[in-house]
VOPAGU-2260 file (C-alpha; in pm, 1 decimal, decimal comma):
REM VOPAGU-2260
SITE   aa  ch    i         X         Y         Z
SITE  UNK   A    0   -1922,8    3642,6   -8803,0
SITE  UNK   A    1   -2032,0    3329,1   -8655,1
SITE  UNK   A    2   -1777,6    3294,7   -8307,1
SITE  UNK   A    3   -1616,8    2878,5   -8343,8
SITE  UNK   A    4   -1696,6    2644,1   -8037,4
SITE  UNK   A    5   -1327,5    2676,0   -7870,5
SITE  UNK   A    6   -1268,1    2423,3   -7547,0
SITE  UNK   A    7   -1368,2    2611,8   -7281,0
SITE  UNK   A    8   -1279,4    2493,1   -6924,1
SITE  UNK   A    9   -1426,3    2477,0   -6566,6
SITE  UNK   A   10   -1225,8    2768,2   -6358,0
SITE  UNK   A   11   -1151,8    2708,3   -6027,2
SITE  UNK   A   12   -1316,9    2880,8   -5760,7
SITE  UNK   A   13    -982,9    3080,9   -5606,4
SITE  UNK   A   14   -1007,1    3461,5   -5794,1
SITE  UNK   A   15   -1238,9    3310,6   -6030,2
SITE  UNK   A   16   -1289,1    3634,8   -6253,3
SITE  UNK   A   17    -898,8    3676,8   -6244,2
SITE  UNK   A   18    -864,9    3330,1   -6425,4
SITE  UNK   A   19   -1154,4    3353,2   -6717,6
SITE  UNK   A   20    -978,9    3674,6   -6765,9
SITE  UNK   A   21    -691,5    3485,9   -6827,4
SITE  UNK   A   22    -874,3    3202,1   -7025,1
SITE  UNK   A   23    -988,0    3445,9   -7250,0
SITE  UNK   A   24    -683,9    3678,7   -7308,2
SITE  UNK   A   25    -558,6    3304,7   -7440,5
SITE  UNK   A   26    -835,9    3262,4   -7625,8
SITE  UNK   A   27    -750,6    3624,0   -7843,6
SITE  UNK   A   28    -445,3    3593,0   -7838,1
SITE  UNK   A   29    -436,4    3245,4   -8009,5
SITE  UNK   A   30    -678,7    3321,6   -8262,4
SITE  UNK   A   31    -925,3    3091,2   -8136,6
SITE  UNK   A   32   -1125,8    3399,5   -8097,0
SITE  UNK   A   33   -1086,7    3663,1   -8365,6
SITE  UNK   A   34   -1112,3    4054,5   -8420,1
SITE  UNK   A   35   -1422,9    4182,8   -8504,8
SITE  UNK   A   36   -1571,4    3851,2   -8366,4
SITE  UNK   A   37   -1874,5    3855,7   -8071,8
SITE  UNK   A   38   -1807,8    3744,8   -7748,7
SITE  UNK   A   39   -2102,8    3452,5   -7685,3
SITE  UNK   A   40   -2400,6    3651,3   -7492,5
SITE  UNK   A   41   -2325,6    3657,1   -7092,6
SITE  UNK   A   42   -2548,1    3347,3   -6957,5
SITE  UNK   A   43   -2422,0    3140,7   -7180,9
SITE  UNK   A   44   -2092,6    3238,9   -7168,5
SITE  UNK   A   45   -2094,8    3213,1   -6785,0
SITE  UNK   A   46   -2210,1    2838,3   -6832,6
SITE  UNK   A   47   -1945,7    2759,5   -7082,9
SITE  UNK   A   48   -1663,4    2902,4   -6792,6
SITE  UNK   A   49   -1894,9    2769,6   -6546,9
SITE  UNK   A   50   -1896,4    3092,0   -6337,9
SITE  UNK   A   51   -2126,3    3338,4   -6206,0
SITE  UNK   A   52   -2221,6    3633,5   -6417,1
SITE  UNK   A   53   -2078,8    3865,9   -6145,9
SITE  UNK   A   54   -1754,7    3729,4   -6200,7
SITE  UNK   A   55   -1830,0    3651,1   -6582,3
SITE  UNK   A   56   -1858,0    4072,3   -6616,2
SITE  UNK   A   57   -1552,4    4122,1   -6428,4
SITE  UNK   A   58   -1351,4    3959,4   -6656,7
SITE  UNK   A   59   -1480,9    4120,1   -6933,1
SITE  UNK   A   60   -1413,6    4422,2   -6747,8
SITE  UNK   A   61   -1090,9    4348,2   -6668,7
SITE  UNK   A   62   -1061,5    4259,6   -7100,0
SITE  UNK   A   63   -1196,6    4602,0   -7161,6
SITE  UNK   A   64    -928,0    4782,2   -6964,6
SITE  UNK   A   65    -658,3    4582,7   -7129,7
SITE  UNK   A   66    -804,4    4690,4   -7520,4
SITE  UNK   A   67    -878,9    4351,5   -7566,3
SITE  UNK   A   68   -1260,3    4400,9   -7609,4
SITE  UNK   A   69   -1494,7    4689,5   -7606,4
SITE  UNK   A   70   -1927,6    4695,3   -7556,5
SITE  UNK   A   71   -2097,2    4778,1   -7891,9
SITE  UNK   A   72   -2470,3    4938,5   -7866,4
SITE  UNK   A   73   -2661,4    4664,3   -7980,7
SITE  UNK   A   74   -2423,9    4380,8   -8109,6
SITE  UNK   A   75   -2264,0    4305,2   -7737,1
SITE  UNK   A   76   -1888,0    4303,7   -7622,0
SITE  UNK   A   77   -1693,5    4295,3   -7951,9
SITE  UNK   A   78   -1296,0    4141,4   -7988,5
SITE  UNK   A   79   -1056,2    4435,0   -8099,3
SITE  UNK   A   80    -743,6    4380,5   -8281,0
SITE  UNK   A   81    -495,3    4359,9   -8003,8
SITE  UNK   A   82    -146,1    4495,7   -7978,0
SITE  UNK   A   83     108,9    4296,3   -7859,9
SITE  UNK   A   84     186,6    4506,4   -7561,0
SITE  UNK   A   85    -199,4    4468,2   -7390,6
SITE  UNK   A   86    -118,1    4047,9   -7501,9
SITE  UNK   A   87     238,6    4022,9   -7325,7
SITE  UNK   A   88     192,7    4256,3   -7025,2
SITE  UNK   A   89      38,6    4060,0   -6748,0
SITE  UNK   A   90    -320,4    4130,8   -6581,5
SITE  UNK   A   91    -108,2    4283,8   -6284,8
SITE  UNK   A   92    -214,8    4691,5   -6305,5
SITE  UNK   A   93    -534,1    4586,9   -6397,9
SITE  UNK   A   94    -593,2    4339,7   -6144,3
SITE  UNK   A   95    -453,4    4606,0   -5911,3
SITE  UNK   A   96    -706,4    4846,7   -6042,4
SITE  UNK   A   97    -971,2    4622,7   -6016,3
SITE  UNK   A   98    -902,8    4560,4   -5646,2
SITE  UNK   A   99    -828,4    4897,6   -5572,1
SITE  UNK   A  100   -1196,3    4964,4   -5709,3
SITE  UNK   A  101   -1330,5    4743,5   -5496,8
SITE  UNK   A  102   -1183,0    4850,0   -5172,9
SITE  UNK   A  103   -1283,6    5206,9   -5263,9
SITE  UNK   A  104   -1611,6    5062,4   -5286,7
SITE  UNK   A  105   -1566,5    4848,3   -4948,1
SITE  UNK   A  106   -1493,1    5225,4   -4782,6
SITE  UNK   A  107   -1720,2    5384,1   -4952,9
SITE  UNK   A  108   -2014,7    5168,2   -4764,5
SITE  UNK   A  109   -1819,2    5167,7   -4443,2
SITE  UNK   A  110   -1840,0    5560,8   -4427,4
SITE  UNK   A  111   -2195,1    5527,8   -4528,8
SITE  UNK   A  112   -2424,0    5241,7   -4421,6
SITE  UNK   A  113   -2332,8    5261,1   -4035,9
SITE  UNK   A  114   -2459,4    5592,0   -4053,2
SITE  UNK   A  115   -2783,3    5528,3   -4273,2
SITE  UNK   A  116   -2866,7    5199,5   -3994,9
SITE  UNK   A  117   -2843,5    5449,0   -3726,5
SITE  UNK   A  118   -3086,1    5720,6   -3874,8
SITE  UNK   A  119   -3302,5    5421,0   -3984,2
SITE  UNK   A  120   -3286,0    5338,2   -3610,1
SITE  UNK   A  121   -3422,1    5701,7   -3516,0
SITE  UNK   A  122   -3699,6    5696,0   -3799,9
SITE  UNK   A  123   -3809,9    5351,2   -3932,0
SITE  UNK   A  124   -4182,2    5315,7   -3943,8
SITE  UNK   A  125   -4388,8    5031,0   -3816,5
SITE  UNK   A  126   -4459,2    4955,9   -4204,3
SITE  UNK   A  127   -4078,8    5015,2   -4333,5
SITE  UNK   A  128   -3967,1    4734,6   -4044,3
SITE  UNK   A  129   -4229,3    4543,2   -4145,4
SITE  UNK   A  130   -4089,8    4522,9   -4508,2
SITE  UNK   A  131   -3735,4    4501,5   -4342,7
SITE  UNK   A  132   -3892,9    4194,9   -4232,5
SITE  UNK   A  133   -4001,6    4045,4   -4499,3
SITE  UNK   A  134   -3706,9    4091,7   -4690,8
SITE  UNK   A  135   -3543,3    3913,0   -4446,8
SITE  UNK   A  136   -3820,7    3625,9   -4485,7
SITE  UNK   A  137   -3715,2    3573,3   -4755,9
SITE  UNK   A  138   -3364,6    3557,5   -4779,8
SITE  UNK   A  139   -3372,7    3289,9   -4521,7
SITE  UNK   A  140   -3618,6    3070,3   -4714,9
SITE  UNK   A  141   -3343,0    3072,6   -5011,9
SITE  UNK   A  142   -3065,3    3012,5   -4833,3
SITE  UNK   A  143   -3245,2    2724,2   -4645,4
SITE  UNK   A  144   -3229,0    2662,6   -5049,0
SITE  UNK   A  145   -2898,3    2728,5   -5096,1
SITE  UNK   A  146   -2958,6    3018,6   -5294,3
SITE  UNK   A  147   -2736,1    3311,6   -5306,3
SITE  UNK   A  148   -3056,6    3554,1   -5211,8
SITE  UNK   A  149   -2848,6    3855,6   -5380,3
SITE  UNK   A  150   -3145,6    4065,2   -5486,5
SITE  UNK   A  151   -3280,6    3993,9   -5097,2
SITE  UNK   A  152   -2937,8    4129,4   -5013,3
SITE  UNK   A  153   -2948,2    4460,4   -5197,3
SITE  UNK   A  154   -3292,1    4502,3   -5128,3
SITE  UNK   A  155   -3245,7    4463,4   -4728,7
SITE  UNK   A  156   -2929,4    4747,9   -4734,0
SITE  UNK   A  157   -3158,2    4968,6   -4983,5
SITE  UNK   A  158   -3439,3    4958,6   -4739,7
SITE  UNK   A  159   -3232,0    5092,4   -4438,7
SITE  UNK   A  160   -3115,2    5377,6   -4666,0
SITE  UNK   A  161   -3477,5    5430,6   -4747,0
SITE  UNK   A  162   -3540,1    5448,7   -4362,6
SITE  UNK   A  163   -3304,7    5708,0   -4326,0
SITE  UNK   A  164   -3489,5    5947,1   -4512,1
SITE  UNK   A  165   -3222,4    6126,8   -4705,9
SITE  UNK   A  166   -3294,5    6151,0   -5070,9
SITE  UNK   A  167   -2944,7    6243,2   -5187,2
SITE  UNK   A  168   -2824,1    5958,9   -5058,8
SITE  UNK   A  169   -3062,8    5736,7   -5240,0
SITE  UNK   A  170   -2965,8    5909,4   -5556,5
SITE  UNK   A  171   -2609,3    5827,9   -5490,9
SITE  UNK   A  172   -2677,4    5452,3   -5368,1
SITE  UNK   A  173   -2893,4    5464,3   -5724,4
SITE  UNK   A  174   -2537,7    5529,4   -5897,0
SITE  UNK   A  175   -2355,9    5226,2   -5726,8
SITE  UNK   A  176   -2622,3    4972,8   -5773,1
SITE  UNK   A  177   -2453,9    4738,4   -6019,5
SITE  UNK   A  178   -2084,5    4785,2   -5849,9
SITE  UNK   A  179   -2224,5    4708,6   -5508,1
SITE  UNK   A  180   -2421,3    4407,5   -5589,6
SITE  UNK   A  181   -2131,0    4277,3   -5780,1
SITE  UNK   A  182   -1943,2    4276,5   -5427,0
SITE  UNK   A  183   -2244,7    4142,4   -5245,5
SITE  UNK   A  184   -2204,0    3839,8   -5513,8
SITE  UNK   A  185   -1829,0    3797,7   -5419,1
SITE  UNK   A  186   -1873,4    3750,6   -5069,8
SITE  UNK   A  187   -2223,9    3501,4   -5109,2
SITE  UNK   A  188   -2014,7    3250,5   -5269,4
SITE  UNK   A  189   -1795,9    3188,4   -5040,1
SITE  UNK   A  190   -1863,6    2827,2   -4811,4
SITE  UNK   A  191   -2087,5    2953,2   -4483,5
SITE  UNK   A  192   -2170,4    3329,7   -4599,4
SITE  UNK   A  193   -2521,9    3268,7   -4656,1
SITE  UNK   A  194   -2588,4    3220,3   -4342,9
SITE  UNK   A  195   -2363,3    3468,4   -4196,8
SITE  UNK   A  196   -2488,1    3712,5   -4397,8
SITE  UNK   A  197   -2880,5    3650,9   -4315,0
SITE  UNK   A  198   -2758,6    3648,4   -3920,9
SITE  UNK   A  199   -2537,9    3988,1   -3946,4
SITE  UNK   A  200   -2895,7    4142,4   -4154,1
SITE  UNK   A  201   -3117,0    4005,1   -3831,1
SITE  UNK   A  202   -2919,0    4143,6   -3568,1
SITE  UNK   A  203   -2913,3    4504,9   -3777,7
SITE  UNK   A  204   -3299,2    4466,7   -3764,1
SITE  UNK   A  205   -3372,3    4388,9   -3397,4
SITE  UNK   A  206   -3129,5    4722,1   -3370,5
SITE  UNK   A  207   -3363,6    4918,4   -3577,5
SITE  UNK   A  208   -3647,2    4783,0   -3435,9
SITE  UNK   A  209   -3558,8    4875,3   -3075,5
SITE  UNK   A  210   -3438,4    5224,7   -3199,7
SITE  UNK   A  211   -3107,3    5144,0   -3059,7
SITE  UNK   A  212   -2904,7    5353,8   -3276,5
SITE  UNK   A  213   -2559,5    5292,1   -3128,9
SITE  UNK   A  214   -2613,9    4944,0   -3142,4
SITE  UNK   A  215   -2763,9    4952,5   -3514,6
SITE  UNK   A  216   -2446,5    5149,7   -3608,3
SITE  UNK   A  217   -2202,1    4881,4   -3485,2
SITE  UNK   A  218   -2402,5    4587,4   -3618,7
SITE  UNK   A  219   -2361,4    4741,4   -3987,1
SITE  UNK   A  220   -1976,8    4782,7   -3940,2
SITE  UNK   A  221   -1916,9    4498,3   -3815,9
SITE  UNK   A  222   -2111,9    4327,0   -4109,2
SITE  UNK   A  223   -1972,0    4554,9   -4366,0
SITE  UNK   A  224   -1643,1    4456,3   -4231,5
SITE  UNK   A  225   -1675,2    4042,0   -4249,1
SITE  UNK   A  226   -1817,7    4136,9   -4621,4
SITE  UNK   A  227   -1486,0    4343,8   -4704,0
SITE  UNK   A  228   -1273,1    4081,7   -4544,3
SITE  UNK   A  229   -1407,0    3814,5   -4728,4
SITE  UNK   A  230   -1400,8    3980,0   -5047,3
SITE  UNK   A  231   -1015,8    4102,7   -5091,1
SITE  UNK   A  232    -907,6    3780,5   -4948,6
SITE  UNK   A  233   -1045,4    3649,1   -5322,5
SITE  UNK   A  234    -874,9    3884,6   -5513,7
């Protein structure tokens, strides 16, 4: 069934995925967007709310934990037939949930990453810091662009892990990938991160490159820490 062209509006920037949660809870529970009916695909959905996709899936997540909408193997995220409990209960436990995710997360990469920058310290190769490098190249050509340079972002932390040389962790890492770009995309957005974040990734690579571990350890905290700052202060 064809989905109708509902008025969708602009959400602000404050907790972004928080409020096209909320647009769309309205949405179901008005009947302006049925049971059974497809949720438009992501990109274009994102355009219509006029927010990133990262936040765009959040939502949906956020949707899905309420029993307002579930994925379907090839047909896309679906509209159940709500009860009135997941329509009158606010977003609160599942906003709590969601933030309680991604401090877990946050942790999870503070334990980590300090670590993995150290032992990339002790082992990095001449050609591993030379594609540190031009990761880093990069990134600062698109946000001279204004670009968000997420992929640059992942692919910087992923090579230090690589440099560590532990394969487990890699396989772990592997697991995360979707959840911890999603948190790299949170904190990009935000008004003089771009930049920040390129500078925090330099000084982590003149660290490695002088196989100064201590100093490559405290470099990633401290960036992880700005990151996790930045990100539950949206939330």
């Amino acid at each position: 069934m064809a989905l109708a062209k509902p008025e969708f509006e602009a959400v602000r920037r404050t907790k972004v995925y928080e409020q096209a949660a909320l647009q769309l809870q309205r949405m179901i529970r008005d009947g302006l967007i049925k049971p059974g009916e497809k949720l438009p695909p992501e990109r274009e959905l994102a355009e219509m709310l006029q927010v990133s996709r990262g936040s765009l899936r959040d939502a949906i997540r956020t949707l899905e934990l309420m029993g307002l909408v579930e994925p379907r193997q090839g047909e896309g995220t679906v509209v159940c037939d709500p009860s009135a409990k997941s329509l009158i209960n606010p977003l609160a436990t599942v906003l709590f949930r969601q933030r309680e995710l991604i401090g877990d997360l946050l942790e999870f990469r503070r334990m980590i990453e300090p670590t993995l920058a150290g032992r990339a310290a002790e082992n990095a190769s001449d050609q591993e810091l030379a594609y540190m490098e031009d990761i880093l190249r990069r990134q600062e050509d698109k946000v001279n662009q204004g670009q968000l340079a997420i992929e640059e972002d992942s692919e910087f932390h992923y090579a230090i892990a690589q440099a560590a040389r532990n394969s487990v962790v890699l396989k772990v890492l592997d697991a995360f990938m979707d959840l911890l770009r999603e948190t790299r995309e949170r904190s990009l957005q935000l008004e003089g991160r771009l930049q920040k974040s390129f500078l925090g990734h330099r000084r982590i690579l003149d660290a490695i490159r002088k196989h100064d571990v201590r100093t490559a350890e405290k470099t990633m905290r401290r960036h992880i820490d700005e990151v996790e700052g930045i990100v539950l202060d949206q939330m």
